[in-house]
Z-matrix of the N, CA and C atoms (Angstrom, degrees):
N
C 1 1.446
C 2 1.531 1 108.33
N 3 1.072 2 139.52 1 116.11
C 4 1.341 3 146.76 2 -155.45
C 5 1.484 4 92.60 3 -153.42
N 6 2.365 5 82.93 4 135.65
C 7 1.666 6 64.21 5 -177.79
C 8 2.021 7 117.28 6 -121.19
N 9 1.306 8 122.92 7 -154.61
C 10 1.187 9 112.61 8 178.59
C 11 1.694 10 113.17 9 -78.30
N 12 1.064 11 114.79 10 151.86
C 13 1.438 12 119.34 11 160.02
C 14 2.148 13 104.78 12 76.32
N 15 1.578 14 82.46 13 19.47
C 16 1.647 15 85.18 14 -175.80
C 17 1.351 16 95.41 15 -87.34
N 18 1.644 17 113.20 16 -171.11
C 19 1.688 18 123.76 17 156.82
C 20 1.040 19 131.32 18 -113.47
N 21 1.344 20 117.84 19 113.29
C 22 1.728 21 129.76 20 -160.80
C 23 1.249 22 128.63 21 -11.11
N 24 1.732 23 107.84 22 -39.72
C 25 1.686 24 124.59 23 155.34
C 26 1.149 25 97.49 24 -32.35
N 27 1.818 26 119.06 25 -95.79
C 28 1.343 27 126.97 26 -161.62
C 29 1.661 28 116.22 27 -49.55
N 30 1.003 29 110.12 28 -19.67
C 31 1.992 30 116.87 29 174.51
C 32 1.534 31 90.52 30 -68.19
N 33 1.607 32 109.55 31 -55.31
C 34 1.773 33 100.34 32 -143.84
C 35 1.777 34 88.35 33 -80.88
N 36 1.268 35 121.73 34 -5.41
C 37 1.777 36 114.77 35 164.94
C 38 0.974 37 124.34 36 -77.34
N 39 2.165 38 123.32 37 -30.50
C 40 1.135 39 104.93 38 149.72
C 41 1.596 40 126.93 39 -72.44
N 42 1.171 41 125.92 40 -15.64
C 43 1.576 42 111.17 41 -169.79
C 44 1.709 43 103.76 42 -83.40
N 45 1.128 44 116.27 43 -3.15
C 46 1.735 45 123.55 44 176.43
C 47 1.795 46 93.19 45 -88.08
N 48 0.938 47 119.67 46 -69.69
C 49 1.339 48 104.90 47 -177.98
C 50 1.510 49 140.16 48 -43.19
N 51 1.791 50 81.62 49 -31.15
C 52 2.088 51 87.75 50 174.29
C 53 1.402 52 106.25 51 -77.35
N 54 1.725 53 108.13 52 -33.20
C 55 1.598 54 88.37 53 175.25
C 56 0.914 55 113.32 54 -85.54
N 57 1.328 56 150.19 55 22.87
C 58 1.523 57 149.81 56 -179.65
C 59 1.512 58 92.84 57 -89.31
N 60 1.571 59 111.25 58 -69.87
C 61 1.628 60 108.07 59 168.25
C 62 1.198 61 136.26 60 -84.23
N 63 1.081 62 136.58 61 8.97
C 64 1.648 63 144.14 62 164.02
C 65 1.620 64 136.74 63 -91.35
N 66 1.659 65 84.03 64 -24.64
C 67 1.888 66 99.38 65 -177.64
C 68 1.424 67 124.73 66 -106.51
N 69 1.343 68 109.45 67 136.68
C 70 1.470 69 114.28 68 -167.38
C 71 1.396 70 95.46 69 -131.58
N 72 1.254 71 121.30 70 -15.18
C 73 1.827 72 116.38 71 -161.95
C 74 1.385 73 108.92 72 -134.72
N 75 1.004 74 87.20 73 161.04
C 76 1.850 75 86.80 74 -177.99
C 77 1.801 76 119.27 75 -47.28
N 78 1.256 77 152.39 76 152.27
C 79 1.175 78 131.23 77 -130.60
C 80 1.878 79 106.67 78 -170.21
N 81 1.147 80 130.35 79 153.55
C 82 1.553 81 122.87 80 158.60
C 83 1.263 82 104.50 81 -157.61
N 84 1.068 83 121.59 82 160.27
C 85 1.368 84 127.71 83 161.47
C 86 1.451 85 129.00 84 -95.74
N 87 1.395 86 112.50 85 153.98
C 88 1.448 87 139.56 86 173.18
C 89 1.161 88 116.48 87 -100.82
N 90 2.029 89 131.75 88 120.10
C 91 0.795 90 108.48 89 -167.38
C 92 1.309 91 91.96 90 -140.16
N 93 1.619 92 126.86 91 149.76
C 94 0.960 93 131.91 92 174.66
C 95 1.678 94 126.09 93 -134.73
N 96 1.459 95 126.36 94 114.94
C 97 0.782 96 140.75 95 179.70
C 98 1.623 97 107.18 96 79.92
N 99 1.506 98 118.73 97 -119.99
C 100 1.182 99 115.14 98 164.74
C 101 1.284 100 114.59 99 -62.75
N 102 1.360 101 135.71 100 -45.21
C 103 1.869 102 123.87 101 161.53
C 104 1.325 103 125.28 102 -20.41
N 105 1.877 104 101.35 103 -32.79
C 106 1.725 105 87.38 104 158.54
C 107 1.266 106 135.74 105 -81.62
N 108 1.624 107 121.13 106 -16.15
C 109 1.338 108 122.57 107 159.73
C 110 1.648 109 122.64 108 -74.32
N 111 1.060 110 94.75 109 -6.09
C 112 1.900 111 92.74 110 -176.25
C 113 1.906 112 84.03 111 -98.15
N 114 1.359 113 137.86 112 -54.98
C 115 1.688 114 127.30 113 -173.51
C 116 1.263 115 98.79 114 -53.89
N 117 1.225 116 146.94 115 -48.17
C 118 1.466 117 144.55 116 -175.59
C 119 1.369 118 108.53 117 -66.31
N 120 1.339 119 118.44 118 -57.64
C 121 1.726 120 94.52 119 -178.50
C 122 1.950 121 103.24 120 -72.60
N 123 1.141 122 141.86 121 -30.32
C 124 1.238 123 150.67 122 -179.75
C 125 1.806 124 87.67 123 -47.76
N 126 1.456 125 115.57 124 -77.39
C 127 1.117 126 122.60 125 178.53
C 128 2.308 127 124.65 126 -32.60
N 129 1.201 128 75.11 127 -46.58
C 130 1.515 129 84.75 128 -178.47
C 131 2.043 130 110.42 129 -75.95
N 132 1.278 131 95.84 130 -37.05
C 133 1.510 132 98.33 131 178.15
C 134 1.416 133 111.33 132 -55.35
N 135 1.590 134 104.88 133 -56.37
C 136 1.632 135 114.80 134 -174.57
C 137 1.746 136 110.42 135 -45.83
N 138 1.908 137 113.28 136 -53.28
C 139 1.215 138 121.16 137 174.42
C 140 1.411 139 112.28 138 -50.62
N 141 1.519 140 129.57 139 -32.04
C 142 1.454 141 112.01 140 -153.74
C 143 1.508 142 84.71 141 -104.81
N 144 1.235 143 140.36 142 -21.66
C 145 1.600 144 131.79 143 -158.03
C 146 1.481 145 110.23 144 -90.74
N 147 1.463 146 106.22 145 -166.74
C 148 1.136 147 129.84 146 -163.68
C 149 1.909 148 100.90 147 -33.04
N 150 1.238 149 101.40 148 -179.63
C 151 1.663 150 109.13 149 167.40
C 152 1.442 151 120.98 150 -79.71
N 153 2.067 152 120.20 151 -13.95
C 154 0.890 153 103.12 152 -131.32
C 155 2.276 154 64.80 153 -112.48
N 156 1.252 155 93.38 154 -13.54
C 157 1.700 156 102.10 155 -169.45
C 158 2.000 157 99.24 156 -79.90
N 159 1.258 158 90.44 157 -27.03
C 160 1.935 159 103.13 158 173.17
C 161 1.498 160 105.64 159 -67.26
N 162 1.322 161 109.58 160 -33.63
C 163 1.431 162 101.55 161 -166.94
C 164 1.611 163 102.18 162 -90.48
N 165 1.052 164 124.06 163 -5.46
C 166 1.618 165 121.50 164 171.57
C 167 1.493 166 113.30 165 -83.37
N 168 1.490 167 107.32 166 -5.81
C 169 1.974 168 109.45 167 179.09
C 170 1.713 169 82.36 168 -102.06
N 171 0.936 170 138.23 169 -24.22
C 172 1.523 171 124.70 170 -178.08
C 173 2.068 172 127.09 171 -34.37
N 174 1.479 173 116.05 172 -36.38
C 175 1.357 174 128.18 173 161.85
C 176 1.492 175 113.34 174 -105.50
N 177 1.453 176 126.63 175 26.24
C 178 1.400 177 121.91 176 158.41
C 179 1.439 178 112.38 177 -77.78
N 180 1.406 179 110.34 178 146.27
C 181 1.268 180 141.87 179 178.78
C 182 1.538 181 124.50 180 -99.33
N 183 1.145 182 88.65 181 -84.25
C 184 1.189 183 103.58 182 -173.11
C 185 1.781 184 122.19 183 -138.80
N 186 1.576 185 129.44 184 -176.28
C 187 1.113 186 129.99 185 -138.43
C 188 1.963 187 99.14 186 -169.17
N 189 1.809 188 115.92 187 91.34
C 190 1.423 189 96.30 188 -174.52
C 191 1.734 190 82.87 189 -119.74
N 192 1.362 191 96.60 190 145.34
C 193 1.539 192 117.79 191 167.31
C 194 0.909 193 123.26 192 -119.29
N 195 1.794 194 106.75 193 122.17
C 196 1.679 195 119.89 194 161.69
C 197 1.113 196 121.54 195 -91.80
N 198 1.752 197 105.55 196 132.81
C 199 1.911 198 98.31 197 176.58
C 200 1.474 199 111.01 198 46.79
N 201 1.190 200 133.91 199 41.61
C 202 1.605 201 125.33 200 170.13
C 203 1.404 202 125.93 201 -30.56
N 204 1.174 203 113.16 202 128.85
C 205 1.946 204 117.43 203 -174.74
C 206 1.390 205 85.78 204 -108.82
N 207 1.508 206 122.92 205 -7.81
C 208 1.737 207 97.68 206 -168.37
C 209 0.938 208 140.03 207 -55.52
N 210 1.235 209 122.02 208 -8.89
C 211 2.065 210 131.27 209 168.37
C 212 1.434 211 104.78 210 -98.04
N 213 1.550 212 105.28 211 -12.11
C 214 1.560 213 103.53 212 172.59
C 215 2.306 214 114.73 213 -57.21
N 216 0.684 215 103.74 214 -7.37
C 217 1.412 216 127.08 215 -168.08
C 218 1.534 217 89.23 216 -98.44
N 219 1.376 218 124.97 217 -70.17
C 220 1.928 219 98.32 218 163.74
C 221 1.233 220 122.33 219 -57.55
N 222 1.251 221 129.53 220 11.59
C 223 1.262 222 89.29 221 -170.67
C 224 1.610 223 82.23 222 -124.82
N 225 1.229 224 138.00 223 -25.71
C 226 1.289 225 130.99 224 148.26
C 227 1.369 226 120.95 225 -19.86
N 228 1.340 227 127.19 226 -69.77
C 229 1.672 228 136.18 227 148.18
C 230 1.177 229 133.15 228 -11.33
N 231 1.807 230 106.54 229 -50.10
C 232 1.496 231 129.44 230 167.67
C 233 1.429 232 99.31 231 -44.06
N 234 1.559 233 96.77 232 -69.39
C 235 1.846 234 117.03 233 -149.92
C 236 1.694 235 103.43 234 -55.81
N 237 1.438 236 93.69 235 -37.31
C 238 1.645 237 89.96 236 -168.34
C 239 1.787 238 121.73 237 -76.55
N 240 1.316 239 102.73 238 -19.69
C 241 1.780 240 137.54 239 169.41
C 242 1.712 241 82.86 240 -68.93
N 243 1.214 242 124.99 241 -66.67
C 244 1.609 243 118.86 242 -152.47
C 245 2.234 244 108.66 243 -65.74
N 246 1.359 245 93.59 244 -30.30
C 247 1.420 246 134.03 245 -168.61
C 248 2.101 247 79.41 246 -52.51
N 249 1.697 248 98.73 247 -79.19
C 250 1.316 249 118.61 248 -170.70
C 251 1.608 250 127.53 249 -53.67
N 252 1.632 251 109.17 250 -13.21
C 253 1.037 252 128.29 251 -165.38
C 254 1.497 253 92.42 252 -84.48
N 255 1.730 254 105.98 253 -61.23
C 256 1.706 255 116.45 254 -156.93
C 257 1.758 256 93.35 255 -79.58
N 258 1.181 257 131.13 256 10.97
C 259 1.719 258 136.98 257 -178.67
C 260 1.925 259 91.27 258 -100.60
N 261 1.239 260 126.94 259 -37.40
C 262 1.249 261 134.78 260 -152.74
C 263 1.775 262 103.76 261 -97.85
N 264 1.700 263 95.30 262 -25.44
C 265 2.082 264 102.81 263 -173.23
C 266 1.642 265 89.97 264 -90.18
N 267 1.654 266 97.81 265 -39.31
C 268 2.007 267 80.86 266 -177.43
C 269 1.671 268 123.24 267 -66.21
N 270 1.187 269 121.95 268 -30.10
C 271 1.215 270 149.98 269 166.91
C 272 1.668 271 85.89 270 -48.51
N 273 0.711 272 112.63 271 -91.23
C 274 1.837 273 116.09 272 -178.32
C 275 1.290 274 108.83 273 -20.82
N 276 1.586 275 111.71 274 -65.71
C 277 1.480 276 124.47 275 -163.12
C 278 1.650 277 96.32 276 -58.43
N 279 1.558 278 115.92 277 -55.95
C 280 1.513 279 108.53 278 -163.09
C 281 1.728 280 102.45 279 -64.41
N 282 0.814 281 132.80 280 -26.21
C 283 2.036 282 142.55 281 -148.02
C 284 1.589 283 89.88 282 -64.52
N 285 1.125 284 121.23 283 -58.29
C 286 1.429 285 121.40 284 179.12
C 287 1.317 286 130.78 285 -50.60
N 288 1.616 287 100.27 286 -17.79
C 289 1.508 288 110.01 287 -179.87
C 290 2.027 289 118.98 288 -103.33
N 291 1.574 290 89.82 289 17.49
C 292 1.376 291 106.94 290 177.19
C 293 1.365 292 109.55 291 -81.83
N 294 1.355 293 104.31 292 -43.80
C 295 1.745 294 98.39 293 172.86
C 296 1.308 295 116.76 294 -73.39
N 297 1.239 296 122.50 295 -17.56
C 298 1.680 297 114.08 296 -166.69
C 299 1.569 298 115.74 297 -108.97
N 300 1.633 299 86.57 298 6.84
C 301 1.866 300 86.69 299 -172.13
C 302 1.847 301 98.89 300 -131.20
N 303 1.523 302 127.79 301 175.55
C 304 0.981 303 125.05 302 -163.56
C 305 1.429 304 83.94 303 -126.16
N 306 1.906 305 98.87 304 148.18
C 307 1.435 306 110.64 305 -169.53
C 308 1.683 307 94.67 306 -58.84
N 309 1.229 308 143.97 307 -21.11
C 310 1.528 309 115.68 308 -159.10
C 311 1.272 310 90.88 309 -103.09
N 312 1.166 311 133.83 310 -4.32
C 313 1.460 312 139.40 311 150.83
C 314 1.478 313 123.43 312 -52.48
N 315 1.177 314 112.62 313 -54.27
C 316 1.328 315 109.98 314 176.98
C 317 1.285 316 124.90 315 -76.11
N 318 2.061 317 109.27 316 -30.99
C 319 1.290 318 105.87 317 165.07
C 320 1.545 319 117.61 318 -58.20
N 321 0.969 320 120.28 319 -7.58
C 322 1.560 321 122.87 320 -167.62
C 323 1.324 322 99.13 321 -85.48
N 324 1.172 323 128.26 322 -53.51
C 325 1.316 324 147.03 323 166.43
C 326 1.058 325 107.21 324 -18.21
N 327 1.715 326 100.90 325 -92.52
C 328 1.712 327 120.49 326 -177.88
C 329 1.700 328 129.87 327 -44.59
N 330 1.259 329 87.48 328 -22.21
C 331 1.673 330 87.79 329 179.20
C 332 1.421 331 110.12 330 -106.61
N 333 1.581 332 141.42 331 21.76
C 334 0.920 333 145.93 332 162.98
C 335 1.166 334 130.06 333 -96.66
């Protein structure tokens, strides 16, 4: 159960847990949209971790993807880097107008 608006970590922690308690047989996942970026990092955690998280990829199979979002997750990263950039040039742009304007001036500004 994974939910919306989470971070792929916390997705790929629930999809380790359901297969921790749900799987007995050999197994793959279905992934759709962003579900394929949360099975891939889920997938990669299990491979790189403990022995006991190795032994839960032991009856995997296979891996089908719908509509993949999985690079959608870079590019989220991008946006939010690009987000911080144009927060950091406006900051710039307004700074100059600290000396030439009066604080109830600018509040006037900003809240309009």
């Amino acid at each position: 159960d994974t939910a919306t608006l989470q971070s792929v970590d916390y997705n790929a922690a629930c999809i380790e847990r359901a297969v921790k308690a749900h799987v007995n047989t050999p197994w793959g996942w279905l992934g759709y949209s962003q579900g394929c970026a949360n099975a891939f990092r889920a997938e990669a955690l299990m491979l790189q971790g403990t022995p006991q998280q190795r032994a839960l990829m032991e009856g995997f199979r296979c891996r089908h993807l719908l509509f993949s979002a999985a690079n959608g997750s870079a590019h989220a990263i991008s946006t939010e880097w690009k987000i911080n950039q144009a927060l950091v040039d406006g900051e710039r742009f307004l700074k100059r107008f600290q000396a030439n304007m009066s604080m109830t001036s600018q509040h006037v500004i900003l809240q309009q």
